[in-house]
C-alpha positions as a LaTeX table, in Angstrom:
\begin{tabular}{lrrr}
\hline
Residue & $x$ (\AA) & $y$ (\AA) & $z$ (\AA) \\
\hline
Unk1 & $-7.39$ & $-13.71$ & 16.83 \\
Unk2 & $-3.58$ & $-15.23$ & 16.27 \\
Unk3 & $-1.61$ & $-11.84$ & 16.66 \\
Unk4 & 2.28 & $-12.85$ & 15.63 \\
Unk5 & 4.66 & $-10.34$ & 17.61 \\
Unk6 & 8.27 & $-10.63$ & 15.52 \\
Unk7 & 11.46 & $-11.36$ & 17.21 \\
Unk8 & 14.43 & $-9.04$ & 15.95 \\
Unk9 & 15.59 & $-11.97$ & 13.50 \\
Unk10 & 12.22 & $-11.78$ & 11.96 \\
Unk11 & 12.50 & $-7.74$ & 12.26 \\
Unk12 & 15.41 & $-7.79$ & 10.27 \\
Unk13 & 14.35 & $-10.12$ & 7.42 \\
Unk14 & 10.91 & $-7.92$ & 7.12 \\
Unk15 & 13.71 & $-4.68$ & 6.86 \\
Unk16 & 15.26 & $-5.89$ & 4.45 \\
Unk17 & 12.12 & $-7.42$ & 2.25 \\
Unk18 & 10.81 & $-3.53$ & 2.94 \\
Unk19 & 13.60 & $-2.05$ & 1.89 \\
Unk20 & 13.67 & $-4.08$ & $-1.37$ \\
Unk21 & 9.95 & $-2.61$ & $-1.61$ \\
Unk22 & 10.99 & 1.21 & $-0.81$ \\
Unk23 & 13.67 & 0.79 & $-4.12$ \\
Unk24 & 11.20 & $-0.34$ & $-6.36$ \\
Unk25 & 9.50 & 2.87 & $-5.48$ \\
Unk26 & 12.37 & 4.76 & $-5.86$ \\
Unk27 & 12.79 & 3.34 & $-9.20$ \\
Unk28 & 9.07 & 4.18 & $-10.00$ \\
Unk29 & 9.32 & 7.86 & $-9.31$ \\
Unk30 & 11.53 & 7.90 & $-11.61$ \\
Unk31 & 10.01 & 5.93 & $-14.42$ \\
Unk32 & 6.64 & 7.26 & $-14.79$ \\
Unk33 & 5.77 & 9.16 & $-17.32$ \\
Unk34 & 3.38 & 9.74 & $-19.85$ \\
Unk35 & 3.50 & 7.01 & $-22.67$ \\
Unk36 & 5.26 & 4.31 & $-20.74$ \\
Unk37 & 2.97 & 1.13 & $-20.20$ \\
Unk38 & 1.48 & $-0.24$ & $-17.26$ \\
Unk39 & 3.34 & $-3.51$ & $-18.15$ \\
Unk40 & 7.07 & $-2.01$ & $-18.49$ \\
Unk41 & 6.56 & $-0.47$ & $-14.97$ \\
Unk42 & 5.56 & $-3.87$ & $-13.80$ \\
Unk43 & 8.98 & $-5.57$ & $-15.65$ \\
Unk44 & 11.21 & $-3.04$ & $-13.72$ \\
Unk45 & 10.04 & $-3.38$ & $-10.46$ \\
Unk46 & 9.90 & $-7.63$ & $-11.13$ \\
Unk47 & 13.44 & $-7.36$ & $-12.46$ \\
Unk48 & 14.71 & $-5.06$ & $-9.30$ \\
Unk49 & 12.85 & $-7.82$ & $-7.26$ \\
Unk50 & 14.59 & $-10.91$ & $-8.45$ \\
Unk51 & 18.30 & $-9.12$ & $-8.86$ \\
Unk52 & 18.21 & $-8.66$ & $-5.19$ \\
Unk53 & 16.97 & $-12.46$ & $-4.64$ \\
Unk54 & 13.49 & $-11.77$ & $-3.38$ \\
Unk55 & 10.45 & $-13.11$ & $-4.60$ \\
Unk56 & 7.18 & $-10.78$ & $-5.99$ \\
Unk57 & 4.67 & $-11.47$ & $-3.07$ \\
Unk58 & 1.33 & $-11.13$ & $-5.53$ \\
Unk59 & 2.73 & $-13.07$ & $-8.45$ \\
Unk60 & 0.94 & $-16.06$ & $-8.67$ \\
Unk61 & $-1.52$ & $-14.70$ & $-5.64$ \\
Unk62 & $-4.55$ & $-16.81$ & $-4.93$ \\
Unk63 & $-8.28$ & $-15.68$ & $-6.19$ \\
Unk64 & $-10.49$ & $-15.66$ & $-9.31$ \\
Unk65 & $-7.57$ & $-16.92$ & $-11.44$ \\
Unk66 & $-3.69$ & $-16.61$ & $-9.87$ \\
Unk67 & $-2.47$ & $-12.82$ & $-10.22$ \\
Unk68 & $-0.42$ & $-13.28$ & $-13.19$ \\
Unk69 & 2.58 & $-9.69$ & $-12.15$ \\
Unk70 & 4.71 & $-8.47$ & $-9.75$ \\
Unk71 & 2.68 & $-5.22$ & $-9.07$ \\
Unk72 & $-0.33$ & $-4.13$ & $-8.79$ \\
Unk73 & $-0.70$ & $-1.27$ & $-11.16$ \\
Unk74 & $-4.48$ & 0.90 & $-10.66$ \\
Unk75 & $-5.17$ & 3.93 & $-13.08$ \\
Unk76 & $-7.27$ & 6.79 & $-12.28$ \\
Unk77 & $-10.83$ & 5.47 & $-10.96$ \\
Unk78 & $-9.18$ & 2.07 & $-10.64$ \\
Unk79 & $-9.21$ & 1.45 & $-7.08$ \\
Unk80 & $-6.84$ & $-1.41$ & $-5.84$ \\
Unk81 & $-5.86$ & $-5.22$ & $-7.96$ \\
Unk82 & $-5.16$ & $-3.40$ & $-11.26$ \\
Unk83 & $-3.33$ & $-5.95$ & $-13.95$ \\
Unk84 & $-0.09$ & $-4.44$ & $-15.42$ \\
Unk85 & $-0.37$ & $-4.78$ & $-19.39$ \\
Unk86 & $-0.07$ & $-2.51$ & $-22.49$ \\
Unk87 & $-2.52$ & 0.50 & $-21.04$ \\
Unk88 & $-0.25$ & 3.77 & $-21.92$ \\
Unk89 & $-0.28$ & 6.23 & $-19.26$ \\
Unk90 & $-1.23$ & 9.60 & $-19.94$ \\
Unk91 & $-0.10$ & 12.92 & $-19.15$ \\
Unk92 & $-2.54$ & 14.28 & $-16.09$ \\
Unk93 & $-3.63$ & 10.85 & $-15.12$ \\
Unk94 & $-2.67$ & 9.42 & $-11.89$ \\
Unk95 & $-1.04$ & 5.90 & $-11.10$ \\
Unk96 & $-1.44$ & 3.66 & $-8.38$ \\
Unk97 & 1.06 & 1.15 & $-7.29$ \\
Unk98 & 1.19 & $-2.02$ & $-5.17$ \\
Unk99 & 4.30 & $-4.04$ & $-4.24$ \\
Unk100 & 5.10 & $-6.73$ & $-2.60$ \\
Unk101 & 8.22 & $-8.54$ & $-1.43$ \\
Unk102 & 9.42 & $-11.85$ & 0.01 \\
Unk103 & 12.86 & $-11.92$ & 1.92 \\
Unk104 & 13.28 & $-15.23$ & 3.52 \\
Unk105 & 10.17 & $-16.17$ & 4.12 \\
Unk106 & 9.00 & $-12.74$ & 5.44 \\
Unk107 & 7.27 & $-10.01$ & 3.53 \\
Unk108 & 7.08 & $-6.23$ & 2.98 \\
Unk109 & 4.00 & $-4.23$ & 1.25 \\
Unk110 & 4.00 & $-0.80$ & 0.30 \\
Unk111 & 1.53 & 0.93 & $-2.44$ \\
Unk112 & 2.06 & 4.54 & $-3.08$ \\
Unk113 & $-0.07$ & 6.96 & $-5.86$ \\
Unk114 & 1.61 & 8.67 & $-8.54$ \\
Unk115 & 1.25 & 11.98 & $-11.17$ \\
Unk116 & 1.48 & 11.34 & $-14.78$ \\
Unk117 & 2.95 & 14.45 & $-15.89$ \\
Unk118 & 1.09 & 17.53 & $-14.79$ \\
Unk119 & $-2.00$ & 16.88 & $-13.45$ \\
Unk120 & $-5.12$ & 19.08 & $-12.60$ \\
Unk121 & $-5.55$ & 20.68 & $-8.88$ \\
Unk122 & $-7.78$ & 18.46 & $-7.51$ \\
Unk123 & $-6.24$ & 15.52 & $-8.38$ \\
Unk124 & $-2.84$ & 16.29 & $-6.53$ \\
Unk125 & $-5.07$ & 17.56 & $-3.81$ \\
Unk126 & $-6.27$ & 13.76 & $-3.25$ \\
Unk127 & $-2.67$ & 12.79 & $-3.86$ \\
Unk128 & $-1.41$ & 14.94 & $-1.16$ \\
Unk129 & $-4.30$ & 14.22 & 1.19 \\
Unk130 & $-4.14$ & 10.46 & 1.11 \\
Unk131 & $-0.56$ & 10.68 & 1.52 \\
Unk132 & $-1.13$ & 13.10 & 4.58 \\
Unk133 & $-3.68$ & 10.06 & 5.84 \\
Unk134 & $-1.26$ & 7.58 & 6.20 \\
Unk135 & 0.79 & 9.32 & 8.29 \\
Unk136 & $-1.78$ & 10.75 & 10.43 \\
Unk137 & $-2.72$ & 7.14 & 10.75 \\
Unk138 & 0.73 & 6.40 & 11.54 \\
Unk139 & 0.76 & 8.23 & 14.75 \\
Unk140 & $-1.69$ & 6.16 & 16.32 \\
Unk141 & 0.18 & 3.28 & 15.75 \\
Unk142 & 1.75 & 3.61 & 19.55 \\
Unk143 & 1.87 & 0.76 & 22.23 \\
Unk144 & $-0.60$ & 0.59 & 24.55 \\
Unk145 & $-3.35$ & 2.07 & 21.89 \\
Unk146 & $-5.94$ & 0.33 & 19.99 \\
Unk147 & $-6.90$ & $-0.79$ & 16.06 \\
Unk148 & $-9.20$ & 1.55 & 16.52 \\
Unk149 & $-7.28$ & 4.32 & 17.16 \\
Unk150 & $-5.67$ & 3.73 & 13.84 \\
Unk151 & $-8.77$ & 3.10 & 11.75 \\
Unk152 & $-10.57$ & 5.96 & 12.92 \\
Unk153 & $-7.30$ & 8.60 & 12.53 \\
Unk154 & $-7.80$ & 7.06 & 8.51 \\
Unk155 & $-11.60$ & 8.26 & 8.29 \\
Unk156 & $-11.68$ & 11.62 & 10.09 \\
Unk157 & $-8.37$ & 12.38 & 8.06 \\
Unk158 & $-9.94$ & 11.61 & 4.42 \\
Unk159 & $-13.56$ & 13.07 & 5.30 \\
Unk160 & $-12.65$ & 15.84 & 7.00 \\
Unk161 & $-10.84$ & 16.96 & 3.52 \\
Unk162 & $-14.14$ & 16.25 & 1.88 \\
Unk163 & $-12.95$ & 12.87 & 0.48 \\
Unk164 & $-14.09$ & 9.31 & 0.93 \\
Unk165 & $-12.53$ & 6.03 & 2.46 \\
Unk166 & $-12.99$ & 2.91 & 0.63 \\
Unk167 & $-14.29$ & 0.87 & 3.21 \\
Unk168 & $-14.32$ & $-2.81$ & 1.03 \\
Unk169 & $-10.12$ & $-3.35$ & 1.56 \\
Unk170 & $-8.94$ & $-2.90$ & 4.83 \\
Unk171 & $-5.24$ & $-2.27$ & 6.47 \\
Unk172 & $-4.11$ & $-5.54$ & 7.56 \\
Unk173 & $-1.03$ & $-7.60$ & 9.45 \\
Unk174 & 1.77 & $-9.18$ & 7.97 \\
Unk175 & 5.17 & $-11.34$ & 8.22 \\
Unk176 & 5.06 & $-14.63$ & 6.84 \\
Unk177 & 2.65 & $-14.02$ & 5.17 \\
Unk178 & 1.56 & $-11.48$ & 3.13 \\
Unk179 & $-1.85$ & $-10.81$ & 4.90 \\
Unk180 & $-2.05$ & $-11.47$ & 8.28 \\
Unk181 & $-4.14$ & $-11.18$ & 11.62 \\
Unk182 & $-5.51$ & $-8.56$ & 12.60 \\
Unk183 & $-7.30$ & $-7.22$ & 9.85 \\
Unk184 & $-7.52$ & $-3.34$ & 10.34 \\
Unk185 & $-10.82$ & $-1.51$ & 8.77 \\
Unk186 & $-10.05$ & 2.06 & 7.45 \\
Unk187 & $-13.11$ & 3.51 & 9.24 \\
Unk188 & $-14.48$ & 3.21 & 12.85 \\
Unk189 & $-14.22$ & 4.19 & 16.03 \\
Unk190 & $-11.12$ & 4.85 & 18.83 \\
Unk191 & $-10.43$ & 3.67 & 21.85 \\
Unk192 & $-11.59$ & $-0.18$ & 20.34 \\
Unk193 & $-10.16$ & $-3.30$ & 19.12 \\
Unk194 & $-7.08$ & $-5.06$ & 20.05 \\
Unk195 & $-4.61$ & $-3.22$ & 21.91 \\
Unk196 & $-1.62$ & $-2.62$ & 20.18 \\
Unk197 & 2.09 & $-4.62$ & 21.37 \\
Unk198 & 5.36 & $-4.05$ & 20.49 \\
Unk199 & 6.52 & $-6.65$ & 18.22 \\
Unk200 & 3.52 & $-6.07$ & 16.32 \\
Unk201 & 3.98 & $-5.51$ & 12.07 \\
Unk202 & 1.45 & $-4.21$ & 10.31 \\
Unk203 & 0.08 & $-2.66$ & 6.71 \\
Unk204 & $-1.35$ & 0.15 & 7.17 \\
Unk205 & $-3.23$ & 1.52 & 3.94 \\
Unk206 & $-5.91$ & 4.19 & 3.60 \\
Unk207 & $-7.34$ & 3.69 & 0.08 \\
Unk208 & $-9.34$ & 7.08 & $-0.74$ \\
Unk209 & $-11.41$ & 8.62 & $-3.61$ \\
Unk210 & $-12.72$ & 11.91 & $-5.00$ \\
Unk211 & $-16.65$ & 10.83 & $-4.49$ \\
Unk212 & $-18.40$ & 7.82 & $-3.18$ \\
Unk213 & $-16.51$ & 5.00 & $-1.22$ \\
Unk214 & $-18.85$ & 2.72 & $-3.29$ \\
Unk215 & $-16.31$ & 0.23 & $-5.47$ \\
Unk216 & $-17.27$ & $-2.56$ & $-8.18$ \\
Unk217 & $-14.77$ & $-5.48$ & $-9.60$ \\
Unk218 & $-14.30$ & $-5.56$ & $-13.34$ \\
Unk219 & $-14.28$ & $-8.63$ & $-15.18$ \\
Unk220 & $-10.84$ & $-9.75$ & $-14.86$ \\
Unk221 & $-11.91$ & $-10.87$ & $-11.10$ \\
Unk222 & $-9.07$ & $-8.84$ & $-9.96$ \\
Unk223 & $-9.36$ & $-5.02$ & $-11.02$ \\
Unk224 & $-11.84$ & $-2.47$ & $-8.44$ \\
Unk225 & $-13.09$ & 0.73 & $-10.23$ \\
Unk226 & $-15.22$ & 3.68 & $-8.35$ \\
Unk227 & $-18.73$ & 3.27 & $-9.17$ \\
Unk228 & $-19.08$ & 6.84 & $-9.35$ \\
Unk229 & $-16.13$ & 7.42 & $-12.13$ \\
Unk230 & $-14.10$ & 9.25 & $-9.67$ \\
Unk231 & $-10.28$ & 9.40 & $-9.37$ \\
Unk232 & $-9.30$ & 6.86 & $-6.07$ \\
Unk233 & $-5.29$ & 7.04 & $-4.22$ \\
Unk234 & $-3.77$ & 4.57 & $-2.47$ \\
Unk235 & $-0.91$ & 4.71 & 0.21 \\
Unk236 & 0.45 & 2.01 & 2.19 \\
Unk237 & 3.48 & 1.53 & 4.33 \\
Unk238 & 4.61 & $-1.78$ & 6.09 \\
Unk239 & 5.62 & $-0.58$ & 10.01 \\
Unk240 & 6.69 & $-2.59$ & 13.17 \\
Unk241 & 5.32 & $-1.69$ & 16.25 \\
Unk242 & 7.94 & $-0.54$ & 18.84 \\
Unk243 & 8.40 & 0.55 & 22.43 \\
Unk244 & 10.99 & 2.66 & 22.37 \\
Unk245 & 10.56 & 4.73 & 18.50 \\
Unk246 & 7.48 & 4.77 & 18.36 \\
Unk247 & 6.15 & 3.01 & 14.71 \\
Unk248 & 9.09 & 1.93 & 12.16 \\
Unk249 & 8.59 & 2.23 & 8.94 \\
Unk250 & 9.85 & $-0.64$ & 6.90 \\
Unk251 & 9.31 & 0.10 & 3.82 \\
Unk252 & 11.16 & 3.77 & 3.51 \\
Unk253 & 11.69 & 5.13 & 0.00 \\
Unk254 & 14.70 & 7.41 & 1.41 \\
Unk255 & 16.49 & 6.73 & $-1.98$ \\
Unk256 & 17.56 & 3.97 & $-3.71$ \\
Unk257 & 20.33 & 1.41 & $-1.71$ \\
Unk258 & 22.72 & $-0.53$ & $-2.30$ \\
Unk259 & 22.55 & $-3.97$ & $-0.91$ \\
Unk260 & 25.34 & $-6.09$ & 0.22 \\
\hline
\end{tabular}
């Protein structure tokens, strides 16, 4: 397993592509709303992008046919790899987003779940639970522990809320490129798997649903749905592994910044 640990030249490039990422978000949460399109979300955050000279890391992304946006956009039982187009969100659903950024040569990916409107109990429940997941998961990303600590802080987390982990997409590296070694499963077992270094920069996203973990892929080639109908979250922060702090987060949504 090739492991890259970054240097603090590539630390700094995968800030700044992170921070780029956190903005977008920024922008987002401010954005969404019922009767807005899946596609005009996907032009703001592609706009933002370019004006700060980065470069969308999923446009043009390899698989069934090239990923033809800037963002992956997933709507209620959509799971992960949902296409931005004219799909008008609705008051009470919830939205799903997936960004990715290149800053010279390095990336940052961050996906976070969001309310349309006002939306039912449960559904902010999940919301607030896979959110909660991510930074238990967090935690465990120390030096000196193991993949498995992480993966297994993901499932107890989600199940022990009553939800499910969707076991098909895992957590994963990155740096130069968007998905690197090692790849980190959402479920398993601590104490196993490569030990954890400092230099080490990771994704780290627990993708959880209402009901079964069971997923299918539409026709598109790109879009995952719950088999069972039921609503799915996703959250996902890009971190670098350090000695001294503990995990960083790179991609921080603090608010939005201004870049020289």
């Amino acid at each position: 397993m090739a492991i890259t640990l970054k240097n603090k030249s590539e630390l700094q490039k995968m800030r700044r592509a992170g921070r780029i990422v956190g903005d977008c978000h920024c922008l987002l949460r401010e954005a969404i709303r019922p009767g807005i399109t899946t596609a005009a979300l996907d032009k703001l955050v592609h706009t933002y992008i370019t004006q700060q000279n980065g470069i969308p890391s999923f446009l043009g992304y390899p698989g069934p046919t090239p990923y033809p946006a800037a963002t992956c956009i997933s709507v209620n039982e959509e799971v992960v790899h949902g296409i931005p187009g004219s799909r008008l969100l609705q008051e009470g659903d919830i939205v799903s987003v997936d960004i990715g950024v290149i800053w010279q040569g390095y990336h940052g990916d961050s996906a976070w779940s969001y309310p349309v409107g006002a939306i039912d109990l449960k559904a902010r429940q999940l919301l607030e639970t896979t959110e909660q997941t991510l930074y238990h998961a967090l935690t465990f990303a120390q030096v000196g522990g193991r993949l498995g600590d992480i993966s297994h802080s993901i499932q107890h987390f989600a199940e022990s809320h009553g939800l499910s982990v969707v076991r098909k997409y895992t957590s994963h590296g990155i740096g130069k490129s968007l998905h690197e070694e090692p790849e980190i499963r959402n479920y398993g077992r601590a104490g196993r798997g490569v030990r954890l270094r400092e230099g080490m920069t990771l994704a780290i996203e627990p993708i959880v649903t209402q009901g079964s973990h069971a997923v299918r892929e539409c026709d598109d080639g790109w879009t995952a749905v719950t088999v069972d109908g039921t609503l799915a979250a996703h959250f996902e922060h890009t971190i670098a592994i350090t000695e001294d702090n503990g995990p960083e987060v790179l991609t921080r949504q603090d608010k939005l910044s201004t870049h020289e």
